[in-house]
Backbone bond lengths (Angstrom), bond angles and torsions (degrees), N, CA, C in turn:
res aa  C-N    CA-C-N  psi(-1)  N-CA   C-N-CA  omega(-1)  CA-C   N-CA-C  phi
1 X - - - 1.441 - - 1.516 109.15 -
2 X 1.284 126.49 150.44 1.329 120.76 -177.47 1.395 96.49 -104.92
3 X 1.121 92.72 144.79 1.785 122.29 156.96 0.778 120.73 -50.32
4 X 1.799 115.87 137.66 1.767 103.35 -178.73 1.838 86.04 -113.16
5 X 1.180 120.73 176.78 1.446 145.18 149.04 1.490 108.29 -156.57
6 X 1.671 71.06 139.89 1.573 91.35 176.09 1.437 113.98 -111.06
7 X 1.797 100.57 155.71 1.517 109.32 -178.77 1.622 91.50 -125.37
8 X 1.243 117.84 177.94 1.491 133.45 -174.32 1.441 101.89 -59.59
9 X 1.650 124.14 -57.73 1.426 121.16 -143.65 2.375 83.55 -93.37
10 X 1.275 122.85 -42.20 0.904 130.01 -163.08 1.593 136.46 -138.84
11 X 1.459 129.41 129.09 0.962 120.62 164.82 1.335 129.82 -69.31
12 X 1.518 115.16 138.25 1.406 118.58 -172.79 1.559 121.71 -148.79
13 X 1.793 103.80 123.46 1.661 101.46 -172.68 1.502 123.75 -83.28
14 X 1.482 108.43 125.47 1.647 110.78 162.31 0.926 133.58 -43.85
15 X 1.307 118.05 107.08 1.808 110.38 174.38 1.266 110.84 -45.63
16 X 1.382 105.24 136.85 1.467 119.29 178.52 0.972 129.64 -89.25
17 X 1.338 123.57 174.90 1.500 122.77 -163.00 1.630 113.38 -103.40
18 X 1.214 100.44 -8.75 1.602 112.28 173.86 1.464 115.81 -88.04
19 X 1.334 108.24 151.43 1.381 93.72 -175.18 1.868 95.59 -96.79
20 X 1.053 114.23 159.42 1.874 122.88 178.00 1.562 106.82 -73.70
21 X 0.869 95.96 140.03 1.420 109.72 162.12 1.413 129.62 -105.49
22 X 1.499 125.82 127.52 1.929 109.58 -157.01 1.682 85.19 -77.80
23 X 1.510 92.92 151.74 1.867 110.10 176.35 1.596 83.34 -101.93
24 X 1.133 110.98 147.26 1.931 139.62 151.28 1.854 100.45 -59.46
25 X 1.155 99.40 97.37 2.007 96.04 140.90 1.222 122.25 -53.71
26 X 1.507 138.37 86.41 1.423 118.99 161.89 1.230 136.02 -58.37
27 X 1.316 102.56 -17.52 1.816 122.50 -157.02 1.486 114.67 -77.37
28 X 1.464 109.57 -17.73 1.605 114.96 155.52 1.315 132.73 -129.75
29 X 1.825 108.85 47.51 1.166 116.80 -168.70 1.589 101.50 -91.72
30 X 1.540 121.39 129.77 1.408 98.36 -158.62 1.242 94.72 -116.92
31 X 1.578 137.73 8.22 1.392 128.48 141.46 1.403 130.05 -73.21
32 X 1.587 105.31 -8.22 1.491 84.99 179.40 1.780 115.75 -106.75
33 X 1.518 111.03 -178.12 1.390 110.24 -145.46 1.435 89.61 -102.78
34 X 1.668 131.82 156.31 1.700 136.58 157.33 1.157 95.44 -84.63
35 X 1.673 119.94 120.26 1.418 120.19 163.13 1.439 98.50 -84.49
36 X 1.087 137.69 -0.87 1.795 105.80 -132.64 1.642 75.17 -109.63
37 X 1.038 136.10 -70.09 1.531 116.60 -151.33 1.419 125.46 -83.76
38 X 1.340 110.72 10.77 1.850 124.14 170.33 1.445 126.26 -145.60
39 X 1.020 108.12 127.37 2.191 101.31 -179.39 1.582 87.95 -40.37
40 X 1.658 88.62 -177.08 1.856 107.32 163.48 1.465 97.88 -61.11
41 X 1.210 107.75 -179.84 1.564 131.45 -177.13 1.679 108.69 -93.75
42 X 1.969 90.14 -42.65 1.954 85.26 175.46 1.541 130.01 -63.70
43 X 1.540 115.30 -9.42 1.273 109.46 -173.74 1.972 92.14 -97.82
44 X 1.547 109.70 122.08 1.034 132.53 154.70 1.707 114.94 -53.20
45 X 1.249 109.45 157.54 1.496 118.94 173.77 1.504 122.65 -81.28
46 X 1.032 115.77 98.44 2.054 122.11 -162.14 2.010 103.01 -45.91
47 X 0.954 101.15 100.06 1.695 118.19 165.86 1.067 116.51 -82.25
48 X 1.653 127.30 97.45 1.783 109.92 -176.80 1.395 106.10 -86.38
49 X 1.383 115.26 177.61 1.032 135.56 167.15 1.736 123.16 -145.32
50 X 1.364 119.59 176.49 1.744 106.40 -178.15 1.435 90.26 -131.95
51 X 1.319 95.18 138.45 1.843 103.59 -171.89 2.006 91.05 -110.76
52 X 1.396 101.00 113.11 1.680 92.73 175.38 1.399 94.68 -97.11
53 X 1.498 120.88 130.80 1.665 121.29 163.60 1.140 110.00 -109.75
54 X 1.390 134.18 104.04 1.512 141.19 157.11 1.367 107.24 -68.18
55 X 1.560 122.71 117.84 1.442 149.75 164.81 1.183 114.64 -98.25
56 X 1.579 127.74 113.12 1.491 125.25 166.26 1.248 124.96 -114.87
57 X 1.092 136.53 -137.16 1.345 133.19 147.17 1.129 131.23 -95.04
58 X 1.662 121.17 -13.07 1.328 145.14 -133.33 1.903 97.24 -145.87
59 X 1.326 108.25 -41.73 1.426 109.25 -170.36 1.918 110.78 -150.80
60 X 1.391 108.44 155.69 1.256 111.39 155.13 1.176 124.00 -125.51
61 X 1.215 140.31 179.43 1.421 139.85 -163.77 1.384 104.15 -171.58
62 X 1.293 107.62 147.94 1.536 118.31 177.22 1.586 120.86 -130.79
63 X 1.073 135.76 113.19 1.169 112.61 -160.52 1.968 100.51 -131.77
64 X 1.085 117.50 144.00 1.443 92.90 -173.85 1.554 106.16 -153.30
65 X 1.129 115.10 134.39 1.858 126.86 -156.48 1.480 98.05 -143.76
66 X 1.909 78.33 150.03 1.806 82.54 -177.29 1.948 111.00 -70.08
67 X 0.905 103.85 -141.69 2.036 112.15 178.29 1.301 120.00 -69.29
68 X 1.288 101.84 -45.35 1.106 122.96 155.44 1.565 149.40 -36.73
69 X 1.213 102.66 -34.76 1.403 130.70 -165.16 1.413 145.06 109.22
70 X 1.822 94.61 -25.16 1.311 117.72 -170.88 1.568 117.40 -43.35
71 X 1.470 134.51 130.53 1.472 117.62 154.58 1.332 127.63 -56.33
72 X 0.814 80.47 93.36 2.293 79.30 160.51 1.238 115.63 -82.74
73 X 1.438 126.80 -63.24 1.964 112.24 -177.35 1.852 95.88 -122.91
74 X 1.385 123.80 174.46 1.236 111.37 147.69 1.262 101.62 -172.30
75 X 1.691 114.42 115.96 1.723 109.43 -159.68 1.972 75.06 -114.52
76 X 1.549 94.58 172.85 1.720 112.81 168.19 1.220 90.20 -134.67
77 X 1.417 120.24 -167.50 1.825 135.85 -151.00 2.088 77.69 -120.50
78 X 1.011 120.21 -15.60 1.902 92.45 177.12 2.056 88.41 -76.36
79 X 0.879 107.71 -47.84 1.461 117.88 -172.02 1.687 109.62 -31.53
80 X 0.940 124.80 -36.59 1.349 170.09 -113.55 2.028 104.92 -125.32
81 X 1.283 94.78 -83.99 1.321 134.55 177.12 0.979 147.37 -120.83
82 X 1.176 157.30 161.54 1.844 134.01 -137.72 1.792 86.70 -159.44
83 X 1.288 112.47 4.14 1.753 109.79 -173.28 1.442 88.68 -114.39
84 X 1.523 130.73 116.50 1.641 132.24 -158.02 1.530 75.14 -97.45
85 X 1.107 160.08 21.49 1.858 137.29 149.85 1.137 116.55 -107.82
86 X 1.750 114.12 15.13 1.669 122.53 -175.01 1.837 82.51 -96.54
87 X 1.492 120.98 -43.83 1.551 130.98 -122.83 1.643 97.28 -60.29
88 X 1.223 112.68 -25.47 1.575 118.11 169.52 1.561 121.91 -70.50
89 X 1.220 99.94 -38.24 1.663 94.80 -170.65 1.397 125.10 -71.08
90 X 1.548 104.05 137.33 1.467 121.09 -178.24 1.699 125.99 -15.50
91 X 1.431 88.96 -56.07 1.812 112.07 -170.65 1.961 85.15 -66.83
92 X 1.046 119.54 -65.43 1.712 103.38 173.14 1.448 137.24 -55.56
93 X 1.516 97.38 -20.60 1.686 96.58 178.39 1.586 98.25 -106.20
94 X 1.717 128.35 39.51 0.997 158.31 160.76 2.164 104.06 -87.25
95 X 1.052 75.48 -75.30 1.579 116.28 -172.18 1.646 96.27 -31.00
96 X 2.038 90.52 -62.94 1.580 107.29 -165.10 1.564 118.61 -61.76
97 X 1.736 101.59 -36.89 1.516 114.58 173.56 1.592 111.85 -51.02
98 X 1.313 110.84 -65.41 1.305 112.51 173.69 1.888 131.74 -53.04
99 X 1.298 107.71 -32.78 1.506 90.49 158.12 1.425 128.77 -88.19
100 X 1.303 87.50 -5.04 1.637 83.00 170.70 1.876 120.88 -79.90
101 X 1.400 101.33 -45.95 1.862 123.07 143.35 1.102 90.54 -14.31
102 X 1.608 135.11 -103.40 1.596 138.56 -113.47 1.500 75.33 -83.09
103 X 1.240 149.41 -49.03 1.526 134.62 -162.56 1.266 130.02 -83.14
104 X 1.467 109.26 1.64 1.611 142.45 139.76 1.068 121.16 -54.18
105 X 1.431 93.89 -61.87 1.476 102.20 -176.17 1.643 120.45 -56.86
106 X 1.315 125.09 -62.01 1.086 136.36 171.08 1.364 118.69 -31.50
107 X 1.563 109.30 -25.44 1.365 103.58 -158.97 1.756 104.65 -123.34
108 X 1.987 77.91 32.18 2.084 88.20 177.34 1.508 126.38 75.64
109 X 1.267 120.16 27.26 1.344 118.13 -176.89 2.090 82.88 -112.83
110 X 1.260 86.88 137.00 1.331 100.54 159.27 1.805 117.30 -120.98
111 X 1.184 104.35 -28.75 2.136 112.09 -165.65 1.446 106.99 -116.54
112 X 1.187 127.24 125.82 1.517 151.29 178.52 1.236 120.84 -82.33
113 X 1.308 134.93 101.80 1.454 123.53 153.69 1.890 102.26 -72.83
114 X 1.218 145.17 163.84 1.234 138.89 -156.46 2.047 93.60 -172.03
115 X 1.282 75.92 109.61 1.713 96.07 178.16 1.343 114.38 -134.38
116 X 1.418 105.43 109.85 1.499 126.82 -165.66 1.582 99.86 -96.12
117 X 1.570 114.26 135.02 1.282 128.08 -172.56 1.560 107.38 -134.63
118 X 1.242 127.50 109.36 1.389 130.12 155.24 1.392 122.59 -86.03
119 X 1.717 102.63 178.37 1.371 102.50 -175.09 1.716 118.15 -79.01
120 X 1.393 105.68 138.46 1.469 107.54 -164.31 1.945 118.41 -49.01
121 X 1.746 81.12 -61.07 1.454 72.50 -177.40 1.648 135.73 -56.49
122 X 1.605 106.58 -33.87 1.731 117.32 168.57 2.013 99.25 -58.40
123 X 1.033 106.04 -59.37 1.273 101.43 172.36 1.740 102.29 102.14
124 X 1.511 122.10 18.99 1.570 119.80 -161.79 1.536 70.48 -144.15
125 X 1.651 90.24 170.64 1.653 117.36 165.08 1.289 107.02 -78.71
126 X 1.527 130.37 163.33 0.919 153.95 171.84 1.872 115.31 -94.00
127 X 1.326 114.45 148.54 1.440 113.02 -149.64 1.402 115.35 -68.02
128 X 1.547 109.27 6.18 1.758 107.41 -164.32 1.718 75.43 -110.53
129 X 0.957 156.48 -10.20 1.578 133.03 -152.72 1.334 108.80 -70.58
130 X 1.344 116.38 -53.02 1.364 123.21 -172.47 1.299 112.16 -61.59
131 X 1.474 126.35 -40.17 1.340 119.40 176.91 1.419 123.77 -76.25
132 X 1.396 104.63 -15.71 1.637 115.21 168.01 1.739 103.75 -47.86
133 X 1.701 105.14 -68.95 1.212 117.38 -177.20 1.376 113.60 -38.42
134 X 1.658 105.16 -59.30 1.880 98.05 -170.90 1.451 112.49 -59.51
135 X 1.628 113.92 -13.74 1.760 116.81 -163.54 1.730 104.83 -76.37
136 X 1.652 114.38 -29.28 1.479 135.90 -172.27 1.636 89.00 -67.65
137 X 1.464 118.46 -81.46 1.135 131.10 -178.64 1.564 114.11 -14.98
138 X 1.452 100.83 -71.75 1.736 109.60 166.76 1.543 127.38 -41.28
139 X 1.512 110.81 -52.53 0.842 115.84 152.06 1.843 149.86 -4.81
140 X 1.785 91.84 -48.15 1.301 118.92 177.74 1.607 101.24 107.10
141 X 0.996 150.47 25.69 1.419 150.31 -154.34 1.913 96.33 -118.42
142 X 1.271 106.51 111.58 1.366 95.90 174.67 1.465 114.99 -75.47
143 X 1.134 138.10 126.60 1.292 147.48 171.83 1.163 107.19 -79.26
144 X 2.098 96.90 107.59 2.036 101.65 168.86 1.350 106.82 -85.33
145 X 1.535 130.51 -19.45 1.786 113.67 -174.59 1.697 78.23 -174.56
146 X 1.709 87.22 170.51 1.061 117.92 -172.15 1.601 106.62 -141.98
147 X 1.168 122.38 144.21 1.789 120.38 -159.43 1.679 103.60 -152.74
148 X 0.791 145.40 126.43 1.502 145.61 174.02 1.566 113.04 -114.53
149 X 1.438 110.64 83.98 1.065 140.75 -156.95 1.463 117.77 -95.23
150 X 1.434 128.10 35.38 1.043 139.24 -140.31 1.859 90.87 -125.00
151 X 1.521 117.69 135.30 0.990 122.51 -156.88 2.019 109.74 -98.10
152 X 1.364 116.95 160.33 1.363 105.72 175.33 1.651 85.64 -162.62
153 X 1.729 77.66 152.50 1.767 97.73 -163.68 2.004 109.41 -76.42
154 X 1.136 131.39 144.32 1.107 137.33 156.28 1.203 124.23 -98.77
155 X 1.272 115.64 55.41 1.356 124.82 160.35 1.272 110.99 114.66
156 X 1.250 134.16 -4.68 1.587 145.42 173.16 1.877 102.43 41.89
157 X 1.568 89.38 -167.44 1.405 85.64 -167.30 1.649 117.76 -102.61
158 X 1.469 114.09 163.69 1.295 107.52 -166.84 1.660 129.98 -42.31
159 X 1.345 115.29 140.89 1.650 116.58 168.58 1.298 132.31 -66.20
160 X 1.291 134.11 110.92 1.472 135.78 -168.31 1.604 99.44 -57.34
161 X 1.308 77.45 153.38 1.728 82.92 179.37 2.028 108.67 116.94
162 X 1.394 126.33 -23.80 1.119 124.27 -163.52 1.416 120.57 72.42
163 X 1.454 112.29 -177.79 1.496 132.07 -174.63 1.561 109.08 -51.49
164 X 1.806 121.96 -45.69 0.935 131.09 163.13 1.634 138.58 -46.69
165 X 1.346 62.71 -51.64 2.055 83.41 -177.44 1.323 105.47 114.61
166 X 1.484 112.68 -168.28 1.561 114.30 -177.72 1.506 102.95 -90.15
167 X 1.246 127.57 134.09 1.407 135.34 171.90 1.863 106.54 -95.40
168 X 1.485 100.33 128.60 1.478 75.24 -168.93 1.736 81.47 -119.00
């Protein structure tokens, strides 16, 4: 620290005994970056979306809406293909995932909730589901969950006929 002395008309500092050290101006460094009041620029703002995949035996379908509900894309395997014993297979419910993807995409969805639905009565997915999923993934779609949302009966409703049954 320097010394002060004083005289009547003025204050005045002693040269010091330290030698200075130069300080850095940051305040007009014009290569460097402000972290403090914004993320980077490359991370986009996370847009979800809900990817419903219906798996049957016969067909797949992709259908995919914002939180809301809204449709945004929704292709099936005839859409796809015009041979109704392809409309199941994997390599097509490949196909279907992906155009449904790029028309997602466009319309700002980047993140997937992904809820897989088979046919009730089999009670399993159908053989394109899984590859639907890995086709989203590829896609670029980050996958937040995955749910297999596919329904099965608890006991349905009563049998005609009564307690007995039908007497024929």
């Amino acid at each position: 620290m320097p010394e002060k002395t004083e005289t009547p008309d003025k204050v005045t500092e002693a040269p010091s005994k330290e030698p200075e050290t130069p300080t850095k101006d940051l305040s007009d460094n014009k290569g460097s970056k402000d972290y403090s009041d914004n993320k980077s620029s490359s991370s986009k703002e996370e847009r979800p979306g809900i990817a419903h995949i219906y798996s049957s035996g016969n067909n797949t379908i992709v259908h995919i809406t914002d939180l809301a509900g809204n449709t945004l894309s929704r292709v099936s395997g005839g859409m796809i293909t015009k041979h109704s014993r392809l409309k199941a297979n994997p390599t097509n419910a490949m196909f279907v995932a992906k155009q449904a993807a790029e028309r997602a995409k466009d319309l700002g969805i980047n993140s997937l909730y992904v809820r897989m639905k088979g046919k009730t009565d089999i009670g399993s997915l159908g053989p394109g589901a899984h590859a639907a999923v890995k086709s989203l993934g590829k896609e670029g779609f980050k996958i937040i969950s995955i749910v297999e949302v596919t329904k099965f009966p608890r006991g349905g409703p009563k049998k005609k006929g009564g307690r007995r049954g039908r007497r024929v």
